[in-house]
N, C-alpha and C positions, 0 to 999 in steps of 0.2 A: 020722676027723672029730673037730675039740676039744668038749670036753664043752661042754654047753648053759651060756649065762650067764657063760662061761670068755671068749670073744671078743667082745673089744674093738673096739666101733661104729669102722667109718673110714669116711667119703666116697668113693662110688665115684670117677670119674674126670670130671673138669668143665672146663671153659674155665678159664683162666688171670684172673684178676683183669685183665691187659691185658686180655687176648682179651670180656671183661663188656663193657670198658668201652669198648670199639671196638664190641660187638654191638647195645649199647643207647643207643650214640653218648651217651655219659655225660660229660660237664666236669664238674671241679669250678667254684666258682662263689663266686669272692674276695667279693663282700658276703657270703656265706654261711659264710666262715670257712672255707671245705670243702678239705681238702688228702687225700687217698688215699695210704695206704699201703700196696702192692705185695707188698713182701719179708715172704713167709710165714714165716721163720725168726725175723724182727723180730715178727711177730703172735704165733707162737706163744711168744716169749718173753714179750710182754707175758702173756699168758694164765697161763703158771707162775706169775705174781708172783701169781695168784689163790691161789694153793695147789691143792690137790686139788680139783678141781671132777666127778670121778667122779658118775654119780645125783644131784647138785645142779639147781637150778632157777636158769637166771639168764636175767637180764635186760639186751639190748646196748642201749645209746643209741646214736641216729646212725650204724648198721650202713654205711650209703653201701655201696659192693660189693661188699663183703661180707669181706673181706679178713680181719679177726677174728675174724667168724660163721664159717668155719672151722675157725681152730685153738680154737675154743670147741666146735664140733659132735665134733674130732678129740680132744678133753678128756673124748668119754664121759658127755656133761650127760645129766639126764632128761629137760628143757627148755628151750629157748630161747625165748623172747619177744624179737622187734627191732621197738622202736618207731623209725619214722624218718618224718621229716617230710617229705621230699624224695619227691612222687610219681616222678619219674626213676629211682628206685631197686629201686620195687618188683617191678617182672619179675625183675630181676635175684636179687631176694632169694627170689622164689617159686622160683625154678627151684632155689636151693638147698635151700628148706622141701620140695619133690620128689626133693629126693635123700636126704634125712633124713627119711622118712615114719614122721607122730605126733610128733616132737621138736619142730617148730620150726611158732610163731606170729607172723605177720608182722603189727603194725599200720600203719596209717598214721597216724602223730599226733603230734603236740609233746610231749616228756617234761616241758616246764615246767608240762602241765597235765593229761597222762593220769594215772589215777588206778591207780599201783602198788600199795596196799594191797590194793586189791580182784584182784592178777594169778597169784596163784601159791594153793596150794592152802590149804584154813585146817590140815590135820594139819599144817604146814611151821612153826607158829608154836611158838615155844623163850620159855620165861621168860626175863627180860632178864639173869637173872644166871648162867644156863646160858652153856654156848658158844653160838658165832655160827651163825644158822640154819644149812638147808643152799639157802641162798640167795644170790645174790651179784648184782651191781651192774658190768655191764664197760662202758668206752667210751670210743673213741678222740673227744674232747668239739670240738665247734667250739669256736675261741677265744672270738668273739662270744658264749656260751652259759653256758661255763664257771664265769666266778666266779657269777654270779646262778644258777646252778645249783647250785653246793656250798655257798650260804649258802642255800636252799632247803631243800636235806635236811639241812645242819648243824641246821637248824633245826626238821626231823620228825626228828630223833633224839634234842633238846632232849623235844619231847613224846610220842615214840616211837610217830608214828604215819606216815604215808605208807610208804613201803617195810619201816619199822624196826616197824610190827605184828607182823611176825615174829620180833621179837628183834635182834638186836647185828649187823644184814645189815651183809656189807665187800661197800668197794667199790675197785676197783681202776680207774683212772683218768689219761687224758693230761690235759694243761695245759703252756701255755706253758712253757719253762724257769724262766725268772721269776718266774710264779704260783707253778709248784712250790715254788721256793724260799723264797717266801714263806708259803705254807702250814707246811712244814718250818721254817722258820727260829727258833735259837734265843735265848735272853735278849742282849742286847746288840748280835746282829750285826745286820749291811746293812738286809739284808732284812725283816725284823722289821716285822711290820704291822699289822694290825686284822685279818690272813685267820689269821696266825699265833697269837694268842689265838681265836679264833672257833673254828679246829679243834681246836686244844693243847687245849682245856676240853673239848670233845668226845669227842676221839678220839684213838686213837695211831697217830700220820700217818706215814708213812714212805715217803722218797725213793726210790724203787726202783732207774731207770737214767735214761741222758737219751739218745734219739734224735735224731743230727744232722740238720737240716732237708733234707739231699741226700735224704733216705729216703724223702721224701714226695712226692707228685705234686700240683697244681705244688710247688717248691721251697720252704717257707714265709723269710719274712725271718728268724726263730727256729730256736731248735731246740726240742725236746717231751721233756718228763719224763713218766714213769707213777709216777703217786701212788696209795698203797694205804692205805686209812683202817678200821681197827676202832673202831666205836664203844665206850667205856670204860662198865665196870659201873654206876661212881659217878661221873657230869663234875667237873670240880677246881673250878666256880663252882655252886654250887645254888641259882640264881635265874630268876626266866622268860628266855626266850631275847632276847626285846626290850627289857627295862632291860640286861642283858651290853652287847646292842648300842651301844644308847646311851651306854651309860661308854666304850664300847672305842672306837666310832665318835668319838667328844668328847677323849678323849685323843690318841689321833692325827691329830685335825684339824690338829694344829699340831706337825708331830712331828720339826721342829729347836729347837723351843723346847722350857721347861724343860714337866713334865708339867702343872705345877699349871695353866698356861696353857689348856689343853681340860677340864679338870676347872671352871675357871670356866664357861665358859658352859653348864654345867648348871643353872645359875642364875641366876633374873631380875638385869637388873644392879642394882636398887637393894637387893639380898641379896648380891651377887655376892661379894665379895672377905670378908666375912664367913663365908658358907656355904662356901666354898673352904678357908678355915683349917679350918674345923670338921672339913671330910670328910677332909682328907690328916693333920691330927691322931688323929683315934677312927680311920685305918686304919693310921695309923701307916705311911705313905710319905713321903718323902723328899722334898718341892715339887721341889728343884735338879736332878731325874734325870729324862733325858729318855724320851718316851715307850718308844723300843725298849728302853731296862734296863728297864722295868719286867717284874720274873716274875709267873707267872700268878699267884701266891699274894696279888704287890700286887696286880691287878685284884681277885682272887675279895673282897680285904679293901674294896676303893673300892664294890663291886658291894652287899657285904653294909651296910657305911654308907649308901648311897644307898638302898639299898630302904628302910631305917629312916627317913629322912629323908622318903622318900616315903609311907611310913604315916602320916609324923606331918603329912604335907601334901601329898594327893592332888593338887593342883593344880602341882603339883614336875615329876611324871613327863608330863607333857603340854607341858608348858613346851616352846617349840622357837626354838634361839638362832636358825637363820636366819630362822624367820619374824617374830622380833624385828627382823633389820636391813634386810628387807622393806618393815616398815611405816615403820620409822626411813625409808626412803630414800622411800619412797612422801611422808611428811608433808612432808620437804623439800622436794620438786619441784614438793609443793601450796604450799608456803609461798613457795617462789620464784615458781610462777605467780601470786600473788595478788598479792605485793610487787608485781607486773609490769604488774598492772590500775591 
């Protein structure tokens, strides 16, 4: 017999991911974004790209049948936590957390609003400037979910609270091909976006592989990347996470024109074109370059002027161009119905 603590937890013997989804007459569910993935050897590769997950604590989003849960349970964890919203799911996942007895916590609940900080033990918590807990983050993401989900926690890493309580938690992660890429994407090319600063500041994002969409059940119109995120020691902008936004969001508003074009409407228009010189002069950017050349170092420089600017005039960072062309559109329609009387 192998010595105690020498053998390696595997799953006894279970119905087939088909065979769940025929038992519990399980669809996926197109408003739902919901596509299944089958091929255990695809699962258990996305799981590698976690790294060692050995005695780790993680937590799956959107488990659906479990097909992940798995090659996560067959990874050896100390814990799994699957929040999934989809009551449909849940037999399916218990009958797993029974084959894995004390490992695996099934909730039922939206991860847009269950509260990660409080799920994993507090000895689990690592200084920020340590390595990354031993905590981790997996999930095959609905599309529908996805980006408002990764600027979510981009943004509890920002202030290093919701799952990142614990320190520097990776997460490893699907997203459209596309998303991916743009996530990933670097200074000048295609893809290059407002998701591509939002992470790049954050974390060291990295393209893992990309799954053909035949892989999936139904078939998606896409194919799916697994995107794996370390939140960085020190972020390349060190400013709050919602002014970052607002420069990054305002610069890409208009991102076949030249930069300086979304950098104005940071500003009322009867400052406009004045305050615009000011901020692309003290950062010393380029007006003529459009927004995808800009490197993170021009934003972190637009970010750190703007905050100044914003000190020097609270009433700056409230400012909102749309609700400017809002009212604009609003006066005219009163000023046409009046003409009208």
């Amino acid at each position: 017999m192998a010595a105690s603590g020498k053998v390696a937890f595997r799953l006894p013997p279970l119905p087939t991911i088909r065979e769940i989804i025929k038992l519990f007459n399980l669809r996926a569910q197109k408003q739902l974004s919901q596509n299944f993935l089958l091929d255990l050897r695809l699962t258990d590769k996305i799981v590698r790209q976690a790294g060692k997950l050995k005695d780790t604590h993680v937590c799956e989003v959107g488990p659906g049948p479990g097909g992940i849960t798995r090659s996560i349970l067959n990874a050896d964890v100390a814990q799994l936590l699957l929040v999934e919203k989809d009551t449909r799911f849940i037999p399916g996942l218990k009958m797993l957390s029974e084959a894995a007895p004390g490992k695996v916590h099934v909730v039922h609940g939206d991860i847009l609003t269950y509260k990660l900080e409080r799920a994993f033990p507090k000895h689990l918590e690592m200084k920020w400037e340590d390595d990354p807990p031993n905590v981790h983050i997996i999930g095959n993401l609905p599309f529908n979910v996805s980006t408002p989900l990764i600027i979510r926690w981009l943004e509890n890493v920002s202030k290093r609270d919701g799952p990142f309580v614990y320190g520097r938690t990776q997460m490893t992660l699907t997203f459209q091909k596309e998303v991916a890429e743009r996530l990933t994407a670097t200074t000048g090319s295609k893809q290059r976006s407002r998701l591509s600063i939002m992470s790049q500041y954050l974390c060291t994002v990295q393209n893992c592989f990309t799954i053909p969409g035949r892989a999936f059940v139904p078939k998606p119109e896409v194919d799916v990347s697994v995107v794996h995120f370390t939140p960085l020691v020190q972020p390349k902008i060190r400013q709050p996470f919602k002014l970052v936004e607002k420069v990054v969001k305002s610069v890409f508003q208009f991102r076949r024109k030249y930069c300086c074009r979304g950098v104005e409407i940071l500003f009322p228009e009867a400052e406009r074109l004045e305050k615009c010189e000011q901020m692309m002069m003290l950062a010393d950017v380029d007006p003529t370059l459009r927004p995808a050349q800009l490197s993170i170092l021009h934003f972190k420089n637009l970010c750190d002027v703007y905050r100044k600017m914003c000190d020097e005039d609270p009433s700056l960072f409230t400012y909102n161009y749309r609700e400017e062309l809002k009212q604009k559109k609003t006066s005219k329609r009163t000023f046409r119905a009046l003409g009208k009387e």
